[in-house]
PDB file with one MODEL, atoms N, CA, C and O in Angstrom:
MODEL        1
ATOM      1  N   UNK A   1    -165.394  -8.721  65.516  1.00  0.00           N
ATOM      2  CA  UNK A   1    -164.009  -9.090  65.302  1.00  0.00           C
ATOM      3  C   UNK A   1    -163.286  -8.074  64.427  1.00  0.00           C
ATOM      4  O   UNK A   1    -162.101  -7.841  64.664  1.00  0.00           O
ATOM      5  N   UNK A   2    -163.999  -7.371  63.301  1.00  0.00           N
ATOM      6  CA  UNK A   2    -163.440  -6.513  62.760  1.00  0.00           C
ATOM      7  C   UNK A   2    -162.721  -5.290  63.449  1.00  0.00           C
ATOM      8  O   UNK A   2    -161.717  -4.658  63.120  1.00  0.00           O
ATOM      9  N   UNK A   3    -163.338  -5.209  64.217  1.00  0.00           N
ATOM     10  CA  UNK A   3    -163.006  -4.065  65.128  1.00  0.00           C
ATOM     11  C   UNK A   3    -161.765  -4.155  65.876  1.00  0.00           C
ATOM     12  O   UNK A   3    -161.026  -3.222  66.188  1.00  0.00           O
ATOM     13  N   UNK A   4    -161.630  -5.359  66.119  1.00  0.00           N
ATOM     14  CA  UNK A   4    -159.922  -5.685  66.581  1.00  0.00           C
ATOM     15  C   UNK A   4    -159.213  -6.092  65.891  1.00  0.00           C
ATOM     16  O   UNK A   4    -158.032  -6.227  66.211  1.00  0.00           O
ATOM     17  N   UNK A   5    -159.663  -6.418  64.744  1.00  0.00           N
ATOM     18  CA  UNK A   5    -158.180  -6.839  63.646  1.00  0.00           C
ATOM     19  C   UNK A   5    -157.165  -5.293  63.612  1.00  0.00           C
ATOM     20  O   UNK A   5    -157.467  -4.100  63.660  1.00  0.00           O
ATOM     21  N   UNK A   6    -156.051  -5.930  63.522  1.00  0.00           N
ATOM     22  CA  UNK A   6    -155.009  -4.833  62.921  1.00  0.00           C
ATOM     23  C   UNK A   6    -154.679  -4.344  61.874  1.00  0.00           C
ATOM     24  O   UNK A   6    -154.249  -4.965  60.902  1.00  0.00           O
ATOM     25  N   UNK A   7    -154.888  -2.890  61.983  1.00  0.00           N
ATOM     26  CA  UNK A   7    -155.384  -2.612  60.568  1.00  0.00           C
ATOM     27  C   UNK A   7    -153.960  -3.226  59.401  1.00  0.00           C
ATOM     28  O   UNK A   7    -153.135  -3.992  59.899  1.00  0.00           O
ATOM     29  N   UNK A   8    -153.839  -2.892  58.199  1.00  0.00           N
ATOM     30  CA  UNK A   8    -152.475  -3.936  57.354  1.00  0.00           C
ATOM     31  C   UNK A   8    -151.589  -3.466  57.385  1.00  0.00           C
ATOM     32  O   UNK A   8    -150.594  -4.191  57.413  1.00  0.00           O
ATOM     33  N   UNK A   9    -151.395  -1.934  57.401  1.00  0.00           N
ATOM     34  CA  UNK A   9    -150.111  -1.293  57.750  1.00  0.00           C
ATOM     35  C   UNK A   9    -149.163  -1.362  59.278  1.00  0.00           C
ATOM     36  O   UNK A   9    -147.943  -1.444  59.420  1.00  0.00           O
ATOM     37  N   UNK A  10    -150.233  -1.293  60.282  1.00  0.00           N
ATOM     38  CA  UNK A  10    -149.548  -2.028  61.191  1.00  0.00           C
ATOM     39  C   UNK A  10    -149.251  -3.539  61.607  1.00  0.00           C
ATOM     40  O   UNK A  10    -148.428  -3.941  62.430  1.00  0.00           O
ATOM     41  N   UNK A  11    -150.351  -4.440  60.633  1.00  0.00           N
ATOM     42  CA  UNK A  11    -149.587  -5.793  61.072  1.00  0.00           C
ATOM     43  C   UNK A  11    -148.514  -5.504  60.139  1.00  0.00           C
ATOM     44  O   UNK A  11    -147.684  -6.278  60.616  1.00  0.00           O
ATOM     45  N   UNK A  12    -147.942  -4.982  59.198  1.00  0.00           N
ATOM     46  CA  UNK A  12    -146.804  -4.948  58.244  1.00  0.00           C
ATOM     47  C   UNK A  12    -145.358  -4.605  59.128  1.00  0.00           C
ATOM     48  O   UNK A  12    -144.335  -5.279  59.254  1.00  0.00           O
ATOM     49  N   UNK A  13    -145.675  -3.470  59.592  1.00  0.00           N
ATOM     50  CA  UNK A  13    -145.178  -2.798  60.722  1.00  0.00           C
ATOM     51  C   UNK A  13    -144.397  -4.104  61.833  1.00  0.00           C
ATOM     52  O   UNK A  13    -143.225  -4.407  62.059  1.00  0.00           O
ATOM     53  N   UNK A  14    -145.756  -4.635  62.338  1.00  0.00           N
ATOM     54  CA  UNK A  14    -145.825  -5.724  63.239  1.00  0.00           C
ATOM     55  C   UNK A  14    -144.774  -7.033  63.051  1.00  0.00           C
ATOM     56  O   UNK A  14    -144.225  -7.628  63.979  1.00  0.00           O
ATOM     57  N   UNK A  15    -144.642  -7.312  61.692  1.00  0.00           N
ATOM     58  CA  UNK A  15    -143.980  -8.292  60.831  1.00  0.00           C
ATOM     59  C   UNK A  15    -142.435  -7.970  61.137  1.00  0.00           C
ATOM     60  O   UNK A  15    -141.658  -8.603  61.853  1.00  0.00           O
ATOM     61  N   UNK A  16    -142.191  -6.667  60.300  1.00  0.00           N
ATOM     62  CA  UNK A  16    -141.237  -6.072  60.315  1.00  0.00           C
ATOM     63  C   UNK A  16    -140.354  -6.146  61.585  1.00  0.00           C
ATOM     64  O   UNK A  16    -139.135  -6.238  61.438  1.00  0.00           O
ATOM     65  N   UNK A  17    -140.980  -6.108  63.006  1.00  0.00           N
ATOM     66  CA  UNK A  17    -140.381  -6.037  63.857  1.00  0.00           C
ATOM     67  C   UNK A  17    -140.051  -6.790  64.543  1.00  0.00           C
ATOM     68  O   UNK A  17    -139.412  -6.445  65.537  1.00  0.00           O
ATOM     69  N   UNK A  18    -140.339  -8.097  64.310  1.00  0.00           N
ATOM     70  CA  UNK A  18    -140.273  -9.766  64.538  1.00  0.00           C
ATOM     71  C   UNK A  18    -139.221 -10.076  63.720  1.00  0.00           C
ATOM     72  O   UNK A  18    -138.780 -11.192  63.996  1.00  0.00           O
ATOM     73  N   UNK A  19    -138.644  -9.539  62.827  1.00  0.00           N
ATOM     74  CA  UNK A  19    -137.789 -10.709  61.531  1.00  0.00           C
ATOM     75  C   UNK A  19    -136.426 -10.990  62.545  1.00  0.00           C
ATOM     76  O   UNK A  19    -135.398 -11.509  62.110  1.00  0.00           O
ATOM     77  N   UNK A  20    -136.555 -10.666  63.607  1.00  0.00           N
ATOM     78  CA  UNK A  20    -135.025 -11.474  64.844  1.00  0.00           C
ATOM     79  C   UNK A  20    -135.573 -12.737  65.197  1.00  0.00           C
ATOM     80  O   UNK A  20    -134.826 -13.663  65.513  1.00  0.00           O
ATOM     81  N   UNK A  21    -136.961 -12.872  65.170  1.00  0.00           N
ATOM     82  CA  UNK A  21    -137.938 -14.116  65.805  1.00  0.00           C
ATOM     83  C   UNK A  21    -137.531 -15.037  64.759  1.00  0.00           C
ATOM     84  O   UNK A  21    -137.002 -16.073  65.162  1.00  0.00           O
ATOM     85  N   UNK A  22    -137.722 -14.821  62.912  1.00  0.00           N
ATOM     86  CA  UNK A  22    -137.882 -15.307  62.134  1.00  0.00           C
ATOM     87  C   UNK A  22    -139.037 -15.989  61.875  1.00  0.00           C
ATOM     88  O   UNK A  22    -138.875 -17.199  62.028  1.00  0.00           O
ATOM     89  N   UNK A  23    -139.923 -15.740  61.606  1.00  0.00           N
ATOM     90  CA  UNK A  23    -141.425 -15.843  61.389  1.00  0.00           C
ATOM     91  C   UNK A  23    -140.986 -16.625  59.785  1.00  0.00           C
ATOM     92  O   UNK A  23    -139.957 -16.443  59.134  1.00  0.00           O
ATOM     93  N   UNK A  24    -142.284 -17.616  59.432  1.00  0.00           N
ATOM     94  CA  UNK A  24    -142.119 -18.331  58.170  1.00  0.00           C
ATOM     95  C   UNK A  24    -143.177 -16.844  57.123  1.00  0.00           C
ATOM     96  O   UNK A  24    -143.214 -16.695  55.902  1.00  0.00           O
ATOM     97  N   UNK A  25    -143.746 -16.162  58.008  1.00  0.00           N
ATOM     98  CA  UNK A  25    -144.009 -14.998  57.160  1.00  0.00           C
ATOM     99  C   UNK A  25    -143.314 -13.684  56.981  1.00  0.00           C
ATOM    100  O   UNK A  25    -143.934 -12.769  57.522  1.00  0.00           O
ATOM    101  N   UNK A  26    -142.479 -13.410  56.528  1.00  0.00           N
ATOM    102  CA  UNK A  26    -142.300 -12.194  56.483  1.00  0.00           C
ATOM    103  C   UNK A  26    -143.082 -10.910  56.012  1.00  0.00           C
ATOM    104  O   UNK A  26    -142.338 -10.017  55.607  1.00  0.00           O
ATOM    105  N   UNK A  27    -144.383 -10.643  55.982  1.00  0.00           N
ATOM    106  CA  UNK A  27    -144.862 -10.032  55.687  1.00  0.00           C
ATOM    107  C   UNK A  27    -146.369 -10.426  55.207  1.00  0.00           C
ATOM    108  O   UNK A  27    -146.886 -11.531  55.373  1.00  0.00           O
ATOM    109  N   UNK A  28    -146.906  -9.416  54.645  1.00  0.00           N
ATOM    110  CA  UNK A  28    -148.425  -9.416  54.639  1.00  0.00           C
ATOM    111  C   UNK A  28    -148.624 -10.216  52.639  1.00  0.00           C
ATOM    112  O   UNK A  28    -149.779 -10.178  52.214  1.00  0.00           O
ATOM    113  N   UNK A  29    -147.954 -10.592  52.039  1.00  0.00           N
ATOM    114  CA  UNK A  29    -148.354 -11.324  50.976  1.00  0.00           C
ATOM    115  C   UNK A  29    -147.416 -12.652  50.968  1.00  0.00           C
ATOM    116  O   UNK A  29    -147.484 -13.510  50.088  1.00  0.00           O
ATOM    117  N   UNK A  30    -146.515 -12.694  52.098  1.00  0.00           N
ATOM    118  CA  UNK A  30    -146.155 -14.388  52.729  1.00  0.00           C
ATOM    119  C   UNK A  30    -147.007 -15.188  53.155  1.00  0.00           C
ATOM    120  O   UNK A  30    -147.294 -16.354  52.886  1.00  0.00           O
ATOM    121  N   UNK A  31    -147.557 -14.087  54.174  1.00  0.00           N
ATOM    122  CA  UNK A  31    -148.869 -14.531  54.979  1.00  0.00           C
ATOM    123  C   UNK A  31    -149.867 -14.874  54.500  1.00  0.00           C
ATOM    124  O   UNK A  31    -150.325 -15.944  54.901  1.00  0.00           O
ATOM    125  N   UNK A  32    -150.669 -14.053  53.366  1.00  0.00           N
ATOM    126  CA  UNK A  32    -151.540 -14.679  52.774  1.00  0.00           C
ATOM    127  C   UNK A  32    -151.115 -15.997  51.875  1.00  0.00           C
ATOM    128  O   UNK A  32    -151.827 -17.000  51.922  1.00  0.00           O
ATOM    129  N   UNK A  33    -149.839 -15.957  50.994  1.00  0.00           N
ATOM    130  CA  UNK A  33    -149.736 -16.904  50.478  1.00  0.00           C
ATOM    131  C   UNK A  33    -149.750 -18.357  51.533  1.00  0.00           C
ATOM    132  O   UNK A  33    -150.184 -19.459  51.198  1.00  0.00           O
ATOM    133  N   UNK A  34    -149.313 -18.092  52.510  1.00  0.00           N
ATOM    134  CA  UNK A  34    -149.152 -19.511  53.451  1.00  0.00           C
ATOM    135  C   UNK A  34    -150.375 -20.085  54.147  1.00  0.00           C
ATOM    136  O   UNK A  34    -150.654 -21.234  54.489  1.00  0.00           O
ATOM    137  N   UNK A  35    -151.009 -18.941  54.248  1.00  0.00           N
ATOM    138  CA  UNK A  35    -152.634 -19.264  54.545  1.00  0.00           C
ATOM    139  C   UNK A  35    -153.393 -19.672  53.419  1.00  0.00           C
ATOM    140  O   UNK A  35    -154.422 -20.335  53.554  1.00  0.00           O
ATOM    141  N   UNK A  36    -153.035 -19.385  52.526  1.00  0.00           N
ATOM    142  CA  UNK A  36    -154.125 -19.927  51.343  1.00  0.00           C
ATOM    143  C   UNK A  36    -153.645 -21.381  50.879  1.00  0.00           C
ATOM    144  O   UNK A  36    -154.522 -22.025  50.305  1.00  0.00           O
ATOM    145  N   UNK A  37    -152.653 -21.884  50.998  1.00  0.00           N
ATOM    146  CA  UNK A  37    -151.879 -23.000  50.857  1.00  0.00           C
ATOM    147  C   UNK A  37    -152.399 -23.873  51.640  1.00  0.00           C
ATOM    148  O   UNK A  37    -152.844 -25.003  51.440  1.00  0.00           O
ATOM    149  N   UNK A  38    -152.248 -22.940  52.968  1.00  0.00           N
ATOM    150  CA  UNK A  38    -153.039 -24.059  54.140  1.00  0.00           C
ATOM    151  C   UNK A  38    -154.222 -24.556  53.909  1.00  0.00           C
ATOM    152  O   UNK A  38    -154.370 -25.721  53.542  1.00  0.00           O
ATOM    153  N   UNK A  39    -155.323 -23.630  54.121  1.00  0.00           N
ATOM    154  CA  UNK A  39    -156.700 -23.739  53.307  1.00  0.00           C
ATOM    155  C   UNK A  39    -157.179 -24.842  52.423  1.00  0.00           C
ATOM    156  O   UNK A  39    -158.089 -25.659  52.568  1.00  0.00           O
ATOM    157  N   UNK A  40    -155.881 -24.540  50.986  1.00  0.00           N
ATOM    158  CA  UNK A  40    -156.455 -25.249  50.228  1.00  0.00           C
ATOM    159  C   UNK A  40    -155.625 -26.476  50.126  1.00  0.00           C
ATOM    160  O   UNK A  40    -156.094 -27.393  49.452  1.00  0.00           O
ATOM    161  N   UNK A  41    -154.383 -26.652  50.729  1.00  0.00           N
ATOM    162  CA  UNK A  41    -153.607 -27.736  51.036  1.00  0.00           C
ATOM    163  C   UNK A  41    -154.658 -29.571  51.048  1.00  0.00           C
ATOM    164  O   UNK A  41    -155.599 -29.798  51.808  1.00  0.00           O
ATOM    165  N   UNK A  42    -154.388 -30.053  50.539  1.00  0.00           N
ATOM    166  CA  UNK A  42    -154.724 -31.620  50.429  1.00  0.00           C
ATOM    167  C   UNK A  42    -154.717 -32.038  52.066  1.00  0.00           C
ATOM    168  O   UNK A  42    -155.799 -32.443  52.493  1.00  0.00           O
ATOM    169  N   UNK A  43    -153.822 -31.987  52.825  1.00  0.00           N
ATOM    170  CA  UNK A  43    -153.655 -32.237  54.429  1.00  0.00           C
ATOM    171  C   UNK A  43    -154.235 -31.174  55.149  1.00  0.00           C
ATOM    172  O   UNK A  43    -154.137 -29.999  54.794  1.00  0.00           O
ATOM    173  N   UNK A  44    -155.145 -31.754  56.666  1.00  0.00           N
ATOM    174  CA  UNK A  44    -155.335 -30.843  57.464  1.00  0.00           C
ATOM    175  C   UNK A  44    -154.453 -30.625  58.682  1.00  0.00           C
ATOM    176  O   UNK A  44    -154.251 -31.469  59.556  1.00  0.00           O
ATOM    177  N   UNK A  45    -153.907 -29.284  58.637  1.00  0.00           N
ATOM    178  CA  UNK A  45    -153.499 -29.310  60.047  1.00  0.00           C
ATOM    179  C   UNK A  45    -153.869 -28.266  61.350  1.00  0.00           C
ATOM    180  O   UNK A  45    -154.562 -27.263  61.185  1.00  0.00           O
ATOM    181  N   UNK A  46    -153.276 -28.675  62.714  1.00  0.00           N
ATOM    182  CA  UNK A  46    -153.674 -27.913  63.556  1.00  0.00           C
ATOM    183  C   UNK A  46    -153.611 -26.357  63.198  1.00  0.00           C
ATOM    184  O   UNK A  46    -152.906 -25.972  62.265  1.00  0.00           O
ATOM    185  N   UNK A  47    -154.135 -25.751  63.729  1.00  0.00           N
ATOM    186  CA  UNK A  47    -153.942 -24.524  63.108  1.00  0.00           C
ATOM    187  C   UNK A  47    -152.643 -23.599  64.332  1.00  0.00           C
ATOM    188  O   UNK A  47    -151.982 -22.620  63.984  1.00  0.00           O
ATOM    189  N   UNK A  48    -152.581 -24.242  65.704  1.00  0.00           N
ATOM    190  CA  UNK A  48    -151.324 -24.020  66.348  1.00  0.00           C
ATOM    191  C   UNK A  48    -150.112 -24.758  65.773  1.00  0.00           C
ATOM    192  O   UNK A  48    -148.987 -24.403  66.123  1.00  0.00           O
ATOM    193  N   UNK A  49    -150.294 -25.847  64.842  1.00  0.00           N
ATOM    194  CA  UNK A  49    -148.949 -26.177  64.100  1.00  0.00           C
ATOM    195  C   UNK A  49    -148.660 -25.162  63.095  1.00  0.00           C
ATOM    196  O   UNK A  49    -147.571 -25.212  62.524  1.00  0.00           O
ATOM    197  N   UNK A  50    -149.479 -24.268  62.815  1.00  0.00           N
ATOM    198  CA  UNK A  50    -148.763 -23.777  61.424  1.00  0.00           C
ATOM    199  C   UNK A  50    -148.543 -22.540  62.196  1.00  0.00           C
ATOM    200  O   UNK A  50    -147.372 -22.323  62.509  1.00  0.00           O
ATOM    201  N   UNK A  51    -149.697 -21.438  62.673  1.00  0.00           N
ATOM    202  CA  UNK A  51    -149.773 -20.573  62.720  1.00  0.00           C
ATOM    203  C   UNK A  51    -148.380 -19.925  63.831  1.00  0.00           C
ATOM    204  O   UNK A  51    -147.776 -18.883  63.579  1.00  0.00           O
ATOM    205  N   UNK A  52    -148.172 -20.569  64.711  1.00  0.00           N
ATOM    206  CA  UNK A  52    -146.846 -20.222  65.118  1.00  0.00           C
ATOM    207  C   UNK A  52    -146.162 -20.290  64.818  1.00  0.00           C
ATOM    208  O   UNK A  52    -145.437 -19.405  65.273  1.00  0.00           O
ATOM    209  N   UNK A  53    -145.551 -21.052  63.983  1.00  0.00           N
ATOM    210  CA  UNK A  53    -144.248 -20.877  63.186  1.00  0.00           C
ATOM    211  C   UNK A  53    -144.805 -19.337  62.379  1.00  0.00           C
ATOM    212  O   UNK A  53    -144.348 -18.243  62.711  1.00  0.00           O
ATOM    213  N   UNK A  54    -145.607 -19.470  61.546  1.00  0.00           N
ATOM    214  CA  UNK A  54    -146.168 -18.122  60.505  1.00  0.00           C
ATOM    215  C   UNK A  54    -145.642 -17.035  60.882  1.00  0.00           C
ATOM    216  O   UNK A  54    -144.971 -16.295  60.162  1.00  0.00           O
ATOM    217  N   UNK A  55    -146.023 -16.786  62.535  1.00  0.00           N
ATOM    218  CA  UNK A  55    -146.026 -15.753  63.375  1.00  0.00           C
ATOM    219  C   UNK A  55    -145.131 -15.411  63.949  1.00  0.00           C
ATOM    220  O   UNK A  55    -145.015 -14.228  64.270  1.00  0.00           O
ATOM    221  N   UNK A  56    -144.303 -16.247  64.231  1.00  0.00           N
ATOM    222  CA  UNK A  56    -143.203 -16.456  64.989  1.00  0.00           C
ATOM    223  C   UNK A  56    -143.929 -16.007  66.632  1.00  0.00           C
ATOM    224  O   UNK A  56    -143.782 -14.900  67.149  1.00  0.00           O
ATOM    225  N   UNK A  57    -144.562 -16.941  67.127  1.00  0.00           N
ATOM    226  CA  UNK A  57    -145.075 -16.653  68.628  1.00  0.00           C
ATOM    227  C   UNK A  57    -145.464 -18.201  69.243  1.00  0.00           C
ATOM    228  O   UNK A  57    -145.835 -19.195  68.620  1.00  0.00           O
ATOM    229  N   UNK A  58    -145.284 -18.058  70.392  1.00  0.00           N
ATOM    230  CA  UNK A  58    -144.967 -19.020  71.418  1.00  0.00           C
ATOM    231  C   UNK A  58    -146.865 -19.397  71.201  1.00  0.00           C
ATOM    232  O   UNK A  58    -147.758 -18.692  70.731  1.00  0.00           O
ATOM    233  N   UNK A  59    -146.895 -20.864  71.804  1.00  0.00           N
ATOM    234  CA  UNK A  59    -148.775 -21.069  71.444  1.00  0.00           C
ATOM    235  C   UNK A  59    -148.969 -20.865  72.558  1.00  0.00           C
ATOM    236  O   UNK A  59    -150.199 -20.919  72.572  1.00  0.00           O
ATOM    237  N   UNK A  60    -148.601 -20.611  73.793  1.00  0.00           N
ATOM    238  CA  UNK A  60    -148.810 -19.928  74.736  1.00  0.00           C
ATOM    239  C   UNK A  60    -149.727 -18.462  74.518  1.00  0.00           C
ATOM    240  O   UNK A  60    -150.744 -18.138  75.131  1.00  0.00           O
ATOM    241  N   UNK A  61    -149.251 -17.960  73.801  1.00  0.00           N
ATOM    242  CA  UNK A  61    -150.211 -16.254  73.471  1.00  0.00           C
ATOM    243  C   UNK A  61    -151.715 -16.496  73.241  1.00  0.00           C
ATOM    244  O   UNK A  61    -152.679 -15.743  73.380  1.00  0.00           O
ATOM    245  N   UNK A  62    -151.587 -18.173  72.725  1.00  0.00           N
ATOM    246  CA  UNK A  62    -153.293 -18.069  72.624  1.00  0.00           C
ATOM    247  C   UNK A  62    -154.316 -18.293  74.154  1.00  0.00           C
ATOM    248  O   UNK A  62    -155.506 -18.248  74.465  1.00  0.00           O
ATOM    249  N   UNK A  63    -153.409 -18.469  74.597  1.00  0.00           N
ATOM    250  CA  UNK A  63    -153.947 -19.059  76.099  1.00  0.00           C
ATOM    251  C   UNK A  63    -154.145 -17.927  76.909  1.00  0.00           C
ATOM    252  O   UNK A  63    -154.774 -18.148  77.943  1.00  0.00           O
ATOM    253  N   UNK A  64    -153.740 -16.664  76.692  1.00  0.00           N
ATOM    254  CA  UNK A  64    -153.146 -15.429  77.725  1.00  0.00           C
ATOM    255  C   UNK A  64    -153.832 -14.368  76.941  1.00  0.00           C
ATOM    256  O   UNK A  64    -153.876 -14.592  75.731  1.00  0.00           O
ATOM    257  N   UNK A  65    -154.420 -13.177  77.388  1.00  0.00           N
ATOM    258  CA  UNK A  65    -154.707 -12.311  76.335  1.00  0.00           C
ATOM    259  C   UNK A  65    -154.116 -11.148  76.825  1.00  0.00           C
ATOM    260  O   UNK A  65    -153.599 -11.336  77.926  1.00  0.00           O
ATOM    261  N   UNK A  66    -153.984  -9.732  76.292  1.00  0.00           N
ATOM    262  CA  UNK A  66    -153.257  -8.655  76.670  1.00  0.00           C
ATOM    263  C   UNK A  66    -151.733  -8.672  75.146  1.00  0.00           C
ATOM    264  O   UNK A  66    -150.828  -7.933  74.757  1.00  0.00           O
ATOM    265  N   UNK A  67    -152.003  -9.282  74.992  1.00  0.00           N
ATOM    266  CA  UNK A  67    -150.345  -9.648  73.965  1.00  0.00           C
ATOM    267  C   UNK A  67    -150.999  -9.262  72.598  1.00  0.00           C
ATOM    268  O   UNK A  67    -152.220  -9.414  72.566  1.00  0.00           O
ATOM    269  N   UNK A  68    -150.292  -8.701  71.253  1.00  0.00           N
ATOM    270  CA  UNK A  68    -150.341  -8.179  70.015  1.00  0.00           C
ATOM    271  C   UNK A  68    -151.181  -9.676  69.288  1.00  0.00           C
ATOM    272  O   UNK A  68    -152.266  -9.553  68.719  1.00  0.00           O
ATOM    273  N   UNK A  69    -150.681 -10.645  69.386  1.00  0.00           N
ATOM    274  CA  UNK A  69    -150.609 -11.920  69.050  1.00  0.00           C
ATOM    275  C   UNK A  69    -151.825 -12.369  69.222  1.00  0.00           C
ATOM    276  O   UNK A  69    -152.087 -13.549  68.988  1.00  0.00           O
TER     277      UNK A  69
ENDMDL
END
């Protein structure tokens, strides 16, 4: 899996070029903060409830592969 993560400058990059989408992350220390919240959050949730909004991407992308997402 390491091998396909994106390295941080381009998911930053990646971020950057979404903010028309409006993603609840804008960036790479949103992101971690909202993931670690999640994590350690008292409630569990789906992880397609949060993570698309995060991302700003349709939950469709998880279903399809070829896409950044």
């Amino acid at each position: 899996m390491a091998s396909a993560a994106m390295p941080l400058a381009e998911l930053e990059r990646w971020f950057q070029a979404r903010v028309d989408r409006h993603p609840a992350a804008a960036g790479i220390p949103m992101l971690d903060g909202y993931a670690a919240a999640i994590v350690a959050g008292p409630v569990s949730m789906s992880p397609l409830d949060w993570i698309c909004p995060l991302l700003a991407i349709d939950a469709d992308a998880f279903n399809h592969g070829g896409t950044p997402e």
